[in-house]
C-alpha positions as YAML, in Angstrom:
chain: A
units: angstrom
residues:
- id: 1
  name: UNK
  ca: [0.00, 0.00, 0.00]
- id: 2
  name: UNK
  ca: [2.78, 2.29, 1.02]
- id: 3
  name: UNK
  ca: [4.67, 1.52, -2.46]
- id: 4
  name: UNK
  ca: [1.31, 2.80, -4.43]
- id: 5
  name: UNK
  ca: [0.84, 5.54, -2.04]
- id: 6
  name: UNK
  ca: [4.58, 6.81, -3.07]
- id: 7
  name: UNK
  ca: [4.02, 6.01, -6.83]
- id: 8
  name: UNK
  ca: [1.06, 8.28, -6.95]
- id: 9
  name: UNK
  ca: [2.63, 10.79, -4.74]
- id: 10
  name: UNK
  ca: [5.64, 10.26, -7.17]
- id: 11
  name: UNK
  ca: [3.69, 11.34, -9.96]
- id: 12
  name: UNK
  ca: [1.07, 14.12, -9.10]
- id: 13
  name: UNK
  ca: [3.60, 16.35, -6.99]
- id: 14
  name: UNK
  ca: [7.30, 15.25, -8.39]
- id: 15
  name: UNK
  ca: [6.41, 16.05, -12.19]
- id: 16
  name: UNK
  ca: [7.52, 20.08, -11.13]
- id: 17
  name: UNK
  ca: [10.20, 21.30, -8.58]
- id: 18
  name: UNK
  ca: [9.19, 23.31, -6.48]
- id: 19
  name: UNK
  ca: [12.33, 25.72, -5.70]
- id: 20
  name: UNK
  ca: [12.57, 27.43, -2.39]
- id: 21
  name: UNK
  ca: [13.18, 31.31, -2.11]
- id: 22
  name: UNK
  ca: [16.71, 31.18, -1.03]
- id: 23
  name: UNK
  ca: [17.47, 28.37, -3.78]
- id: 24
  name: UNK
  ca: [15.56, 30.16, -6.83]
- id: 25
  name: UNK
  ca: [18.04, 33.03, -5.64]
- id: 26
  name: UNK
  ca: [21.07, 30.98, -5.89]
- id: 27
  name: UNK
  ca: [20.13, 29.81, -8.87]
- id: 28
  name: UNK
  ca: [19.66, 33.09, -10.56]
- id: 29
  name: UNK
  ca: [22.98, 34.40, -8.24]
- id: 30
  name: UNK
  ca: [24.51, 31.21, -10.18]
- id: 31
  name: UNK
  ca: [23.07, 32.38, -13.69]
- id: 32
  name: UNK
  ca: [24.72, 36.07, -13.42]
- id: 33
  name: UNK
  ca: [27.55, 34.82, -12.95]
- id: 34
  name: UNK
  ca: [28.01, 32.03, -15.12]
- id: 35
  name: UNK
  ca: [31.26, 31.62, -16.94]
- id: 36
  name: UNK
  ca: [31.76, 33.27, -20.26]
- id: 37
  name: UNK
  ca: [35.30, 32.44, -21.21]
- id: 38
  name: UNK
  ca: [36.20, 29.46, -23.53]
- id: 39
  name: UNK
  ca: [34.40, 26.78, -25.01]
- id: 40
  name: UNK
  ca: [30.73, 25.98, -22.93]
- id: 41
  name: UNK
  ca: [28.63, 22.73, -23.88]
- id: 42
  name: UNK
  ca: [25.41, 23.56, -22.43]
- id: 43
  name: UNK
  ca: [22.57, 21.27, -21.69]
- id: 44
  name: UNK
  ca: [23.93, 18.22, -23.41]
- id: 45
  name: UNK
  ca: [21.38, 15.26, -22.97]
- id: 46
  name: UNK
  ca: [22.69, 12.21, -21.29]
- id: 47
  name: UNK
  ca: [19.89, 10.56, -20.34]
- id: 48
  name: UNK
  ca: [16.12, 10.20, -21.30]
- id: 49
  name: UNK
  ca: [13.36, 9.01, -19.21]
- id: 50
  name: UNK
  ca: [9.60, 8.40, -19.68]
- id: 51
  name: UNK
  ca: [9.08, 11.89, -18.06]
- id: 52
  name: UNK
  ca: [12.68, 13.79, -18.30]
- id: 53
  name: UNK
  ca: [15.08, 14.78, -20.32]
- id: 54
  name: UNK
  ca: [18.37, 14.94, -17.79]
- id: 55
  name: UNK
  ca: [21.27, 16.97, -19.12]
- id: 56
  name: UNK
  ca: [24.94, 17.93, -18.36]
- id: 57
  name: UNK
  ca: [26.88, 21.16, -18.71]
- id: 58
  name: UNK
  ca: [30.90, 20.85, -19.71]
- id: 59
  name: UNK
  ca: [33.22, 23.91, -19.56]
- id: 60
  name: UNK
  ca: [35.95, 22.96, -21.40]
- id: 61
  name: UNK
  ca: [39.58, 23.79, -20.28]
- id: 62
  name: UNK
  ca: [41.06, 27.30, -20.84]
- id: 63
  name: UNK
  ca: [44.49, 26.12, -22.15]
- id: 64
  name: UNK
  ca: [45.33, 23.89, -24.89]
- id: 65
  name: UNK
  ca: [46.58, 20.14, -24.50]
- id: 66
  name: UNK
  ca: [47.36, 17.11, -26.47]
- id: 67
  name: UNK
  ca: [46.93, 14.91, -23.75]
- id: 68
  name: UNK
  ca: [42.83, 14.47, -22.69]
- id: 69
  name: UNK
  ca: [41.52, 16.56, -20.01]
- id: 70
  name: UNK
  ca: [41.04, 15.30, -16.39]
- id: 71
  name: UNK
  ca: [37.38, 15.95, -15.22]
- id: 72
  name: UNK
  ca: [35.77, 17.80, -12.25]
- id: 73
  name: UNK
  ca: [32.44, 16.52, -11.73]
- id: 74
  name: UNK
  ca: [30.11, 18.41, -9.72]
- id: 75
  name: UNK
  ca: [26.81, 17.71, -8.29]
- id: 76
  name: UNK
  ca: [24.63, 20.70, -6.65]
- id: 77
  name: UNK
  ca: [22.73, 20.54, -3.58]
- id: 78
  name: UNK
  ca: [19.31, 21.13, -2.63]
- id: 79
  name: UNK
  ca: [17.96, 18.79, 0.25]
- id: 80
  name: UNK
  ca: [17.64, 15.71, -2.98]
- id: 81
  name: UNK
  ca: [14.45, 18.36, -3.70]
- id: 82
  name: UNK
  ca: [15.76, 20.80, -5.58]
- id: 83
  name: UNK
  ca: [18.53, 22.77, -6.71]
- id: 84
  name: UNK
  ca: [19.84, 23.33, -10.59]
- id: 85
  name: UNK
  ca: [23.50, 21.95, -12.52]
- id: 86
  name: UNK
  ca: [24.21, 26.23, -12.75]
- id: 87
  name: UNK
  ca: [24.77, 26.51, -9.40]
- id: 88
  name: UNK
  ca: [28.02, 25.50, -9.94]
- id: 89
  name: UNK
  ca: [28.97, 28.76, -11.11]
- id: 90
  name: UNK
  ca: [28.14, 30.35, -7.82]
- id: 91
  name: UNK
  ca: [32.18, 28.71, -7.54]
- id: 92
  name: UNK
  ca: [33.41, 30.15, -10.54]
- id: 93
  name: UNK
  ca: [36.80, 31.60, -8.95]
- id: 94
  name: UNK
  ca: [37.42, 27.34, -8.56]
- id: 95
  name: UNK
  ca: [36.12, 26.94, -11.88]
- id: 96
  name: UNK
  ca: [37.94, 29.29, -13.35]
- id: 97
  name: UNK
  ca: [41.30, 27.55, -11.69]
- id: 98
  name: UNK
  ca: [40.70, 24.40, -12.48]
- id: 99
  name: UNK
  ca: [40.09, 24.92, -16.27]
- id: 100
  name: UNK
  ca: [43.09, 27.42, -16.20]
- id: 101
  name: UNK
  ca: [44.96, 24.07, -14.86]
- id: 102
  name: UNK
  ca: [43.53, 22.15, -18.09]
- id: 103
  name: UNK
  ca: [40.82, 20.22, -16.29]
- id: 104
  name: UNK
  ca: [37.27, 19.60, -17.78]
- id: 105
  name: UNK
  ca: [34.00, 20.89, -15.60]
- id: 106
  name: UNK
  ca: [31.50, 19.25, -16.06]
- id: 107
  name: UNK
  ca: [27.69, 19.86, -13.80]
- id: 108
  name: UNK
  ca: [24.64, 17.76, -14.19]
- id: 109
  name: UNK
  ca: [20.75, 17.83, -13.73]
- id: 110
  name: UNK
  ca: [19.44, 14.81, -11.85]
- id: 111
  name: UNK
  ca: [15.64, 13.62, -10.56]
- id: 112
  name: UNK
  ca: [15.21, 14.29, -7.17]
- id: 113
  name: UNK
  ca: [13.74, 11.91, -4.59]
- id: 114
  name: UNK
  ca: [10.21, 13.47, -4.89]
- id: 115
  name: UNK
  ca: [10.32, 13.19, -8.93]
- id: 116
  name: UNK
  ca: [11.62, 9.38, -9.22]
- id: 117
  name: UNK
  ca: [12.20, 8.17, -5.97]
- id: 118
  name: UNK
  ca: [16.45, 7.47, -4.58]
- id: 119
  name: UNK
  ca: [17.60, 4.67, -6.38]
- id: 120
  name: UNK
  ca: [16.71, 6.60, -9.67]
- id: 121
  name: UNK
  ca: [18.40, 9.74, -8.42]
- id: 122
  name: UNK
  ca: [21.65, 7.68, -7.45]
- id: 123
  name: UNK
  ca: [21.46, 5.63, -10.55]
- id: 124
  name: UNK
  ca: [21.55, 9.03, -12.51]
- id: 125
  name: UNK
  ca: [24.66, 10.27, -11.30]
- id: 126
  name: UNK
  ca: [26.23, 6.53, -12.22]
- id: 127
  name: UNK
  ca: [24.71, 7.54, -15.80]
- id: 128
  name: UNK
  ca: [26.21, 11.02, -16.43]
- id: 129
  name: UNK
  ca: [29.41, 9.59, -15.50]
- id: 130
  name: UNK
  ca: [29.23, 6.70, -17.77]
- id: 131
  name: UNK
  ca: [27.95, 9.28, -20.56]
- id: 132
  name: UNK
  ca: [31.16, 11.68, -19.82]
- id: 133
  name: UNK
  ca: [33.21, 8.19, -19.80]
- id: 134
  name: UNK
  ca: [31.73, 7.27, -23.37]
- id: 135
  name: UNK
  ca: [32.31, 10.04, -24.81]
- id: 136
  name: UNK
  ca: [35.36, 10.98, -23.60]
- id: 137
  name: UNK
  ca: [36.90, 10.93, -27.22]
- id: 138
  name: UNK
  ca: [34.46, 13.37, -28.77]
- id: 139
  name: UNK
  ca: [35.51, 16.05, -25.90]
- id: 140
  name: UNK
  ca: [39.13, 14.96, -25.22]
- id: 141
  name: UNK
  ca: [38.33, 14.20, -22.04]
- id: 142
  name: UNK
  ca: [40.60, 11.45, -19.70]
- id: 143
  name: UNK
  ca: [37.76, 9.13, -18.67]
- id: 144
  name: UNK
  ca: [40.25, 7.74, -15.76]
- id: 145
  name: UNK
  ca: [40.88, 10.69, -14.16]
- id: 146
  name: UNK
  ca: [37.55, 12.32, -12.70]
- id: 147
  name: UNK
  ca: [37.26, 14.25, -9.38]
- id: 148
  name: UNK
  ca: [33.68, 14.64, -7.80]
- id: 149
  name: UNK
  ca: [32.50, 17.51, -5.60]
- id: 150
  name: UNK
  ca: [29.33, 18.23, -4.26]
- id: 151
  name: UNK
  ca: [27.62, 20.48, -1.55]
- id: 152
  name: UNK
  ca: [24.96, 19.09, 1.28]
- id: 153
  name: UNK
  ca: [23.05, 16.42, -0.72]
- id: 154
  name: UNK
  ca: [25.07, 17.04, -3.83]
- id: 155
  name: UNK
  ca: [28.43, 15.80, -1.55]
- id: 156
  name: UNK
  ca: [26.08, 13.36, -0.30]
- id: 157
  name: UNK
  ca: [25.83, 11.98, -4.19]
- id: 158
  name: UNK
  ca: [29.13, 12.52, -4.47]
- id: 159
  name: UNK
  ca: [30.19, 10.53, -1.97]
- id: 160
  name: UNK
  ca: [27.54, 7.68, -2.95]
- id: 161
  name: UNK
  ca: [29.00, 7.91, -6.36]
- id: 162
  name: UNK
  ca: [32.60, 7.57, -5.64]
- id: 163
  name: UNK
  ca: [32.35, 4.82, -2.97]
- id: 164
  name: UNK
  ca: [30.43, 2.48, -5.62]
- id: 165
  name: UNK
  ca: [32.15, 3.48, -8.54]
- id: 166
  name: UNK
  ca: [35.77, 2.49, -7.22]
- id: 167
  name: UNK
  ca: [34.94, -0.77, -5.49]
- id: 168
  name: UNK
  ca: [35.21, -1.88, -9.65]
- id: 169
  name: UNK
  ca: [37.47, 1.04, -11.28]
- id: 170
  name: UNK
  ca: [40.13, 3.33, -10.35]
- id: 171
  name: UNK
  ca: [38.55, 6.37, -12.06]
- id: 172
  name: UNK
  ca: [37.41, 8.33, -9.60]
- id: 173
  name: UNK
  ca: [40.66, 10.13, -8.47]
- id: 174
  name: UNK
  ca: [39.42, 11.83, -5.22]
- id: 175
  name: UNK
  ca: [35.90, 13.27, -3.61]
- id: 176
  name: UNK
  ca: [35.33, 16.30, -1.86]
- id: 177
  name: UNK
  ca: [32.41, 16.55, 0.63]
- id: 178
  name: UNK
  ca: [31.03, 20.29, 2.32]
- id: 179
  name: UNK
  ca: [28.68, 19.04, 4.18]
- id: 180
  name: UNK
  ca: [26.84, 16.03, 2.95]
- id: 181
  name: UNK
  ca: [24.94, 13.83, 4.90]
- id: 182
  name: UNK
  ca: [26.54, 10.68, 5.52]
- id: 183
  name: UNK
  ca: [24.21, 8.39, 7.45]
- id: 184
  name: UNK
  ca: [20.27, 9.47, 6.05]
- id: 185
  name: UNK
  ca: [18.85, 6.58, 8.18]
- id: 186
  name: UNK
  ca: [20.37, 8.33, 11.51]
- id: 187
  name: UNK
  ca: [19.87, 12.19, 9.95]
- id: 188
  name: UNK
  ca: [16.21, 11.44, 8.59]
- id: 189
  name: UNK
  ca: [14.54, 9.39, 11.70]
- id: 190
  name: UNK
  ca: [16.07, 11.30, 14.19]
- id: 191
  name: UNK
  ca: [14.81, 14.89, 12.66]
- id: 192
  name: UNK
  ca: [11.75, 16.09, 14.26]
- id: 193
  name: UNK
  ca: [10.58, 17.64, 10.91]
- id: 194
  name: UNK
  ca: [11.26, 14.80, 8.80]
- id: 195
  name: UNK
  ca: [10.70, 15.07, 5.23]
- id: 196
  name: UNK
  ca: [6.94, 14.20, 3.76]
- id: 197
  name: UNK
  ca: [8.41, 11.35, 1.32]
- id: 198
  name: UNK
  ca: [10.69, 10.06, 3.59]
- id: 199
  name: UNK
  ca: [7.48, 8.06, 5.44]
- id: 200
  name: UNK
  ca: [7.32, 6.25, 2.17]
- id: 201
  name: UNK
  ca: [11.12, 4.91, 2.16]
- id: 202
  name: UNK
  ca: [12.25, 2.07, 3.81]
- id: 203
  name: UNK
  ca: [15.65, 2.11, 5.78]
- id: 204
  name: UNK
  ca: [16.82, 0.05, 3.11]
- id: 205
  name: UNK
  ca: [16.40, 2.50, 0.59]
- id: 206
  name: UNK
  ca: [18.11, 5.46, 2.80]
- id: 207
  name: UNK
  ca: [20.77, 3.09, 3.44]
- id: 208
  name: UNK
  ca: [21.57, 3.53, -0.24]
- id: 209
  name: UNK
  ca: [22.41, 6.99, 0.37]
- id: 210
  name: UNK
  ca: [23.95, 6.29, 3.59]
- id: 211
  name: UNK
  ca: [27.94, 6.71, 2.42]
- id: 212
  name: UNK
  ca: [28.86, 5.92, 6.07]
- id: 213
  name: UNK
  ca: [27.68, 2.21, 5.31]
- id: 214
  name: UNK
  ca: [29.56, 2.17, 2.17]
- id: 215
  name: UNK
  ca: [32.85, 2.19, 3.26]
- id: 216
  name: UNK
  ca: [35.75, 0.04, 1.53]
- id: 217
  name: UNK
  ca: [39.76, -0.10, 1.06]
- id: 218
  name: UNK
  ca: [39.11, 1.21, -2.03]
- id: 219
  name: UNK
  ca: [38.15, 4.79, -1.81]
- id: 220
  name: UNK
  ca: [40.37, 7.41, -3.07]
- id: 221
  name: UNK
  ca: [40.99, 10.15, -0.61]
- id: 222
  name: UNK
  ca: [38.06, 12.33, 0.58]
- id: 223
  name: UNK
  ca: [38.06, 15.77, 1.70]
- id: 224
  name: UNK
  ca: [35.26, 16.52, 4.15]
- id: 225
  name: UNK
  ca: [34.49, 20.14, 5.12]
- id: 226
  name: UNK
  ca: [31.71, 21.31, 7.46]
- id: 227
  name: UNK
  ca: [30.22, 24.59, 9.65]
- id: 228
  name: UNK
  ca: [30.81, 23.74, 13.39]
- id: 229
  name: UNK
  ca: [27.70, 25.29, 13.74]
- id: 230
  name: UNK
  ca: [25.26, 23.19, 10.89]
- id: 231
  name: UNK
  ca: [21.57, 22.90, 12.71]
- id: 232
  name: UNK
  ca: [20.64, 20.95, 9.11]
- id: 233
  name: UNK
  ca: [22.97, 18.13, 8.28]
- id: 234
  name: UNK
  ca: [24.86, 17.91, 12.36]
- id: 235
  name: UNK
  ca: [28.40, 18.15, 11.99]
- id: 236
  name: UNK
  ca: [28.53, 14.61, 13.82]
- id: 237
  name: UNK
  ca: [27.31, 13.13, 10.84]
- id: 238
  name: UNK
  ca: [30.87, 14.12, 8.92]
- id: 239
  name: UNK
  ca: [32.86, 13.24, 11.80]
- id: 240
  name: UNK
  ca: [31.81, 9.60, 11.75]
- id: 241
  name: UNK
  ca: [32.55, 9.38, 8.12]
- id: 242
  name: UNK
  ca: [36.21, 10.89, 8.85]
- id: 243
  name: UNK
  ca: [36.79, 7.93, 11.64]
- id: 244
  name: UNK
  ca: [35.46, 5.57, 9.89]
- id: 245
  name: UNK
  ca: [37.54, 6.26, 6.67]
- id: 246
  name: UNK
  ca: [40.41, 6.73, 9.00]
- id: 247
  name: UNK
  ca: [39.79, 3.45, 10.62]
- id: 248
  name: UNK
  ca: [39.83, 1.58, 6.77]
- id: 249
  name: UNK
  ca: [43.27, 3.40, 6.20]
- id: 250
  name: UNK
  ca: [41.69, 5.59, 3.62]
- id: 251
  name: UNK
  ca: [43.81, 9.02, 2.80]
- id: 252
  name: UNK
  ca: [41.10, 11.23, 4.49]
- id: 253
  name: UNK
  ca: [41.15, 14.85, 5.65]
- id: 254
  name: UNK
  ca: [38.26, 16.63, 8.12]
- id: 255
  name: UNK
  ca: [37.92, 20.81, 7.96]
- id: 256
  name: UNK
  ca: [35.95, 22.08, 10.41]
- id: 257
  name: UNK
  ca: [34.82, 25.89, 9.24]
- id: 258
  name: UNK
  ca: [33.91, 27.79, 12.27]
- id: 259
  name: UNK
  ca: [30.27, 29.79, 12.88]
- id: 260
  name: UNK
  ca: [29.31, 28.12, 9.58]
- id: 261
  name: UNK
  ca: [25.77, 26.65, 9.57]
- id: 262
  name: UNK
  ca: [24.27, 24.72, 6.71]
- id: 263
  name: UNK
  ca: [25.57, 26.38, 3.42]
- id: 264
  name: UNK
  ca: [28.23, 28.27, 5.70]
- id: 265
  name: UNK
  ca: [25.42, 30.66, 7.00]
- id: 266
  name: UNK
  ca: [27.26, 32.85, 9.29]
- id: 267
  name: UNK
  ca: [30.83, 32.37, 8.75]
- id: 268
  name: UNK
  ca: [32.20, 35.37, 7.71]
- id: 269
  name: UNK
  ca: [33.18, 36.08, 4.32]
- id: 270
  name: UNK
  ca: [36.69, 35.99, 4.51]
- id: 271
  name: UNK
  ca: [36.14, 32.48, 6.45]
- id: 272
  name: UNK
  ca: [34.47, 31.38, 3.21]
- id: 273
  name: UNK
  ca: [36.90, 32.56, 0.99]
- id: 274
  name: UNK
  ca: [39.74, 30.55, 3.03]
- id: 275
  name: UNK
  ca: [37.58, 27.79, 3.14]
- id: 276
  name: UNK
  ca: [37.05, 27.68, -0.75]
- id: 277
  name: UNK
  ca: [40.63, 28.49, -1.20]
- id: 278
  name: UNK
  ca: [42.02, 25.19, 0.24]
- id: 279
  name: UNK
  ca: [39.42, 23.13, -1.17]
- id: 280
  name: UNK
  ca: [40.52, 24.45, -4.56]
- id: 281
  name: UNK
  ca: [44.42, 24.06, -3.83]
- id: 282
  name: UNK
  ca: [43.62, 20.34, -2.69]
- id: 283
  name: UNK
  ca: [41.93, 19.50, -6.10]
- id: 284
  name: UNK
  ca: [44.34, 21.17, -8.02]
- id: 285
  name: UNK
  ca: [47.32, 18.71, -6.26]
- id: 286
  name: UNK
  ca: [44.97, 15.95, -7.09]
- id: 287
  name: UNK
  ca: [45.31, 16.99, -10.52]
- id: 288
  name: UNK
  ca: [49.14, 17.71, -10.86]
- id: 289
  name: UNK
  ca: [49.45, 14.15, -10.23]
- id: 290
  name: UNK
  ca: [48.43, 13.67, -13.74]
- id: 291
  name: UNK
  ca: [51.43, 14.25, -16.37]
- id: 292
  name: UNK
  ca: [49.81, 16.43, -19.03]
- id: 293
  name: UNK
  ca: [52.76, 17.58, -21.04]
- id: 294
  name: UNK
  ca: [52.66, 20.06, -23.90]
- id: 295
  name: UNK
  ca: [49.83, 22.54, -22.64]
- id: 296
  name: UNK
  ca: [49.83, 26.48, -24.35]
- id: 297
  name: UNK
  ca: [47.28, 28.96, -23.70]
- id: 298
  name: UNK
  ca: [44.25, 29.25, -26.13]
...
């Protein structure tokens, strides 16, 4: 009964997103100031359903190589919800970096858990990669050398992604985590406001999303970054991850960024700036473990 309950839910509410205030104005924050410079593929379909059309955005690199471009893969936040694949450009001082260091950006569009339910939403991120992986020749693009980022439930993906993608490949070079749920059967049941749909999902299904319960010797090394001060996604859910990974041997860092709530609410700007700063100067050494000889300048 629950099942068709959530099917019918599924359908009649999940066909439209319904954006908050604060995210419609990050997403038009994001469109301003959306990158102009190089070459831009925008809204590249990579995968059709019966009731979407999901698409990708790839900035290529700012300099010229002979040698195929690593990737940075990002996936936005948005509470699984809502959110947009622009708001990646609300980090376009890292974006701006990393394609100046002659690595590929690439942001994606998924369905949320209120348009298709989680295993869809997972299995989408699993498709854009393998879309980016296939064709990898047509954008000279090094389909064994990806980086994944993500913010709140867009680390959360992230972090799902990377776990099950390298228990079979060595292709996911490193993930970066700013405060993504790690445990959504412990975050969700515990929450006195829990989410409408989540009364329709089993624990077996949030375990699925549940990166704390996904750990394996096989994870490359994971950044996590959160606000000491986060009354959405508790800080204590990031610290578990960080022992855990610790615990497995797995090259693991923990940043704590202090006065920061949820989306760093609070911290001060030049806090933020810091914050972003050494995020950006740990991808990059990711990166410039990669030999990419002869590179010139557009």
């Amino acid at each position: 009964m629950y099942k068709i309950l959530l099917i019918l839910l599924l359908f009649f509410s999940g066909c439209t997103v319904d954006n908050t205030p604060h995210m419609k104005q990050l997403i038009d924050q994001a469109k301003e100031q959306e990158s102009k410079e190089g070459v831009i593929h925008k809204d590249i379909l990579y995968k059709s359903t019966l009731l979407f059309d999901l698409k990708l955005d790839i900035y290529e690199p700012l300099i010229h190589s002979e040698t195929p471009s690593p990737v940075y893969f990002y996936i936005h936040g948005g509470s699984w919800l809502r959110g947009d694949k622009d708001l990646v450009n609300l980090y376009n001082k890292t974006m701006h970096s990393l394609r100046q260091a002659g690595v590929t950006v690439v942001s994606i569009d998924y369905r949320f858990v209120s348009q298709a339910g989680i295993a869809a939403m997972v299995s989408d991120c699993f498709d854009a990669i393998t879309y980016i992986q296939e064709h990898a020749q047509q954008y000279h693009l090094d389909p064994h050398h990806i980086g994944l980022h993500g913010h709140s439930a867009g680390a959360n993906l992230a972090l799902v992604t990377g776990f099950t993608l390298s228990k079979k490949s060595h292709d996911i070079m490193f993930i970066v985590d700013e405060y993504g749920p790690t445990d959504a059967v412990k975050l969700i049941r515990e929450q006195d406001n829990a989410p409408w749909w989540s009364q329709f999902i089993s624990d077996a299904s949030l375990d699925k999303i549940s990166p704390l319960r996904m750990v394996h010797l096989n994870i490359p090394p994971v950044y996590i970054a959160h606000g000491d001060a986060d009354k959405t996604v508790p800080i204590a859910q990031s610290f578990a991850l960080f022992k855990k990974l610790q615990e497995e041997g797995i090259p693991s860092s923990m940043h704590v960024v202090k006065g920061a709530d949820h989306s760093y609410r609070g911290a001060s700007d030049a806090v933020i700036q810091k914050h972003r700063a050494e995020v950006k100067t740990f991808m990059l050494k990711q990166y410039a473990k990669i030999k990419t000889p002869n590179k010139s300048k557009i």
